[in-house]
N, C-alpha and C positions, 0 to 999 in steps of 0.2 A: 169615268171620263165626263168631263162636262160639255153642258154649249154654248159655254162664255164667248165662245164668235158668231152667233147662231145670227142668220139676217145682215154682218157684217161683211164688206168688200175688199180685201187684201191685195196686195203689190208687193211681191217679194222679188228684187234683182238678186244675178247670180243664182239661178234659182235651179241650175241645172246641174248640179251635185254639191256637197259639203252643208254648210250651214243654212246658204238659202232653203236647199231641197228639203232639208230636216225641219227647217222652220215651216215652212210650207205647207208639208206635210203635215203636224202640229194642228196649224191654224185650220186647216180641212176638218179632220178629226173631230177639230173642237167647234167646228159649225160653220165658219165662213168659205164667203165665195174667193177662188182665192185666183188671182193674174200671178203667172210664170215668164221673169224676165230673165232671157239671157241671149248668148251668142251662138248656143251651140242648138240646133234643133234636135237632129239625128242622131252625131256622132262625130267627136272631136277626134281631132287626128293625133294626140298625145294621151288624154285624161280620160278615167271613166265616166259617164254620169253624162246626160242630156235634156233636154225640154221635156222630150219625148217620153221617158224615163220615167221623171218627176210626176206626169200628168199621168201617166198609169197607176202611179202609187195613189195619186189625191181623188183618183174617177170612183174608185169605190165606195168612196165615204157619202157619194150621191150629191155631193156640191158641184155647181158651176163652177169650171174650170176655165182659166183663158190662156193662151197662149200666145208669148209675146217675143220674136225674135227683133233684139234690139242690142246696140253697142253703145253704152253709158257712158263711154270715152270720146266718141262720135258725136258731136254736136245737132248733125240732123238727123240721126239714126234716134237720139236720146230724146228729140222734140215729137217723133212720135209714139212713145212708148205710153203715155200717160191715156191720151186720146185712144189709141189703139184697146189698151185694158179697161177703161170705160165703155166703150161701145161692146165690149164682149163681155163685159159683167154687166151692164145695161143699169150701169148708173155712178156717179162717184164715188173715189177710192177712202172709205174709211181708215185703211193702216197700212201705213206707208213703212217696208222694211226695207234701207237701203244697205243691203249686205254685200254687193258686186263690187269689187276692188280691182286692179290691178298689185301685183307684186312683183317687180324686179329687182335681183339681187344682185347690187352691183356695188364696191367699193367704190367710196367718196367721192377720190381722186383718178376715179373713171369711169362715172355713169354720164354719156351725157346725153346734152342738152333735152335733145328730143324726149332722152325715156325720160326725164325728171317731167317734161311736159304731159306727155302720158299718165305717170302716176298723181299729177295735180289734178287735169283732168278726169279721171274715171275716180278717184277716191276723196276729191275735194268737189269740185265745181260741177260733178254729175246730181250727189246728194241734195247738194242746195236748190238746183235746178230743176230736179222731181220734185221736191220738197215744195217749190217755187208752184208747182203747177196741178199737187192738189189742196192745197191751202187754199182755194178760191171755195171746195166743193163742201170744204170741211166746216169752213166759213160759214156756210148756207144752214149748215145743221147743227152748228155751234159745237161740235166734237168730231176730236179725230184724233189719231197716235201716229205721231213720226219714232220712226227707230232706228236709229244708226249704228249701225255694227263696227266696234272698234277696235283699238289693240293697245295693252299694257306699252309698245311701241312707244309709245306717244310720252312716256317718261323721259323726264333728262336724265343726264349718267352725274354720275357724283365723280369728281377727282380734280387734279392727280391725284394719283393715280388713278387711269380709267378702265375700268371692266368694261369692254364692249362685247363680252359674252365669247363661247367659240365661234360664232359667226363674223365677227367682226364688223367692220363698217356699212355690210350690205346692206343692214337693214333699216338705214339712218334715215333715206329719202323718204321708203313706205313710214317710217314710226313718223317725222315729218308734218305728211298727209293727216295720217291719222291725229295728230296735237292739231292740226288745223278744224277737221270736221268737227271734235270736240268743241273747240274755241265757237263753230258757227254753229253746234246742238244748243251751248248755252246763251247765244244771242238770239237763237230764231225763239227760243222756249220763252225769254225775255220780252221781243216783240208781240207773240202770240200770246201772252199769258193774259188768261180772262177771255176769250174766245171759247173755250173749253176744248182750245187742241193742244195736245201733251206733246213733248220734243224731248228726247230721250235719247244717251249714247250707252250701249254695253260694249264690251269685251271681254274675253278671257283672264284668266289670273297668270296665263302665259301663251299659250297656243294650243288654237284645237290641230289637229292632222289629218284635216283635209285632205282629199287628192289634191288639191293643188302644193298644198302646204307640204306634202309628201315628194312631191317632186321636186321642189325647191329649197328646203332647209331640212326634211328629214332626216338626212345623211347628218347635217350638223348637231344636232341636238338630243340628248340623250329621251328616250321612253318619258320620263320621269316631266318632261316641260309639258305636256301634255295633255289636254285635259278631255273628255267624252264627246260630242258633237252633243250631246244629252243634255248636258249641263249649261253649255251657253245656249239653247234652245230652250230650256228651263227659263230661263231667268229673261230673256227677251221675248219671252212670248207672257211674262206676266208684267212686261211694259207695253204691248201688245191692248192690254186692257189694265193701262193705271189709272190709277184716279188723277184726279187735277192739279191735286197736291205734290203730286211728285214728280210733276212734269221740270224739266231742266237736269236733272242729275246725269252724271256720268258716272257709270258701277261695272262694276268690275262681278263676273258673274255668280262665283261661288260668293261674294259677301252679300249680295244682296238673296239668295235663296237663303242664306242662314237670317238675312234682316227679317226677310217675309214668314219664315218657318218652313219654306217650300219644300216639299217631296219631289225630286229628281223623276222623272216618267221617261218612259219610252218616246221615240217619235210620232207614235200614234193614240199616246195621252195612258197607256197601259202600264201596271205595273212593271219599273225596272229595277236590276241591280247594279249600281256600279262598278266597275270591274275592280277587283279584288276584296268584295263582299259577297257573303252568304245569303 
């Protein structure tokens, strides 16, 4: 296990089960201080997984922990999230992981208005807006890693004829959002380039199966779309610390472990196997 976060200050949303938590964790391990954003402090009244939770797993690693109950969707709940994880990590946020989404699953021709406002909200115009607010700090030290967490989603469908997969239309609005953040990783990486702050989008090569993601398309989708929580942790936590060079890309998570050479680890940087390996 390395300490390629060793002295750095992290911001991970959604941090309170699935991918933030596992990232998070990760980034602890591997030496930074790490800020835990989300909604849930204690205990959600649907899903496993909470603030609480996450920050017991990251206390032992001996880093400063912060904890941040905040709503990313919430315009003034999101305005203090940034402020809030600087004053409790006691100093600017070096690696900004914006992995808190909303997901509703709703056919085309009857989601509306509001949830489609929601999901713009909390998966477009939240990222920019954290993004927006430690860019000043990163500025100062002339480096810093944005990383945005995406979705294969974000593809357009080829036809006619259309495959819109077994799920069908629900997941048009979220895939959407997510073409959107994409389009704004590659203009903020654009504006910042030559500051020495990196702007980065991952995703899966289909889906991890999250609790959330569990509750909501599980049922739909066979084992097989699937991929480790391991492996998109993998590959965004080695955007987590890129170099300069490769600030702007949008990657898809298993291609870019095979571009780098990466060894797939555990969430606590240890040897793992991926399931259905010896």
């Amino acid at each position: 296990m390395t300490g390629r976060f060793e002295g750095k200050r992290a911001l991970v949303t959604g941090a309170s089960r699935g991918i933030g938590a596992g990232l998070a964790q990760r980034l602890a391990a591997e030496g930074a201080d790490v800020a835990l954003v989300a909604r849930t402090l204690d205990k959600h009244k649907v899903l496993p997984g909470s603030l609480r939770e996450t920050e017991d797993k990251l206390r032992r690693y001996g880093h400063n922990v912060a904890v941040v109950v905040g709503d990313v969707s919430d315009d003034d709940s999101r305005a203090t999230i940034v402020p809030a994880a600087v004053e409790q990590l006691g100093g600017p946020i070096d690696i900004l992981v914006n992995n808190a989404a909303a997901a509703i699953m709703l056919p085309l021709d009857e989601i509306p208005a509001r949830k489609q406002h929601l999901l713009y909200s909390a998966n477009v115009i939240a990222p920019l807006d954290l993004a927006q607010d430690v860019v000043p700090g990163m500025r100062e030290k002339c480096e810093g890693w944005i990383v945005n967490i995406t979705s294969t989603g974000a593809r357009l469908h080829d036809g006619p004829p259309f495959n819109l997969g077994p799920q069908g239309s629900v997941m048009e609005v979220y895939g959407a959002t997510k073409a959107a953040l994409n389009r704004i990783t590659s203009g903020l990486a654009g504006d910042l380039h030559g500051t020495g702050i990196r702007v980065n989008a991952v995703g899966p090569r289909v889906a991890v199966l999250s609790e959330g993601a569990a509750e909501n398309i599980g049922d739909l989708l066979d084992s097989g779309y699937f991929e480790p929580t391991e492996t998109i942790v993998e590959a965004a936590a080695a955007l987590c610390a890129a170099p300069v060079d490769m600030t702007g890309r949008i990657v898809i998570s298993g291609d870019l472990i095979e571009e780098l050479g990466l060894q797939v680890r555990a969430l606590d940087g240890t040897e793992y196997s991926l399931p259905g390996t010896v």
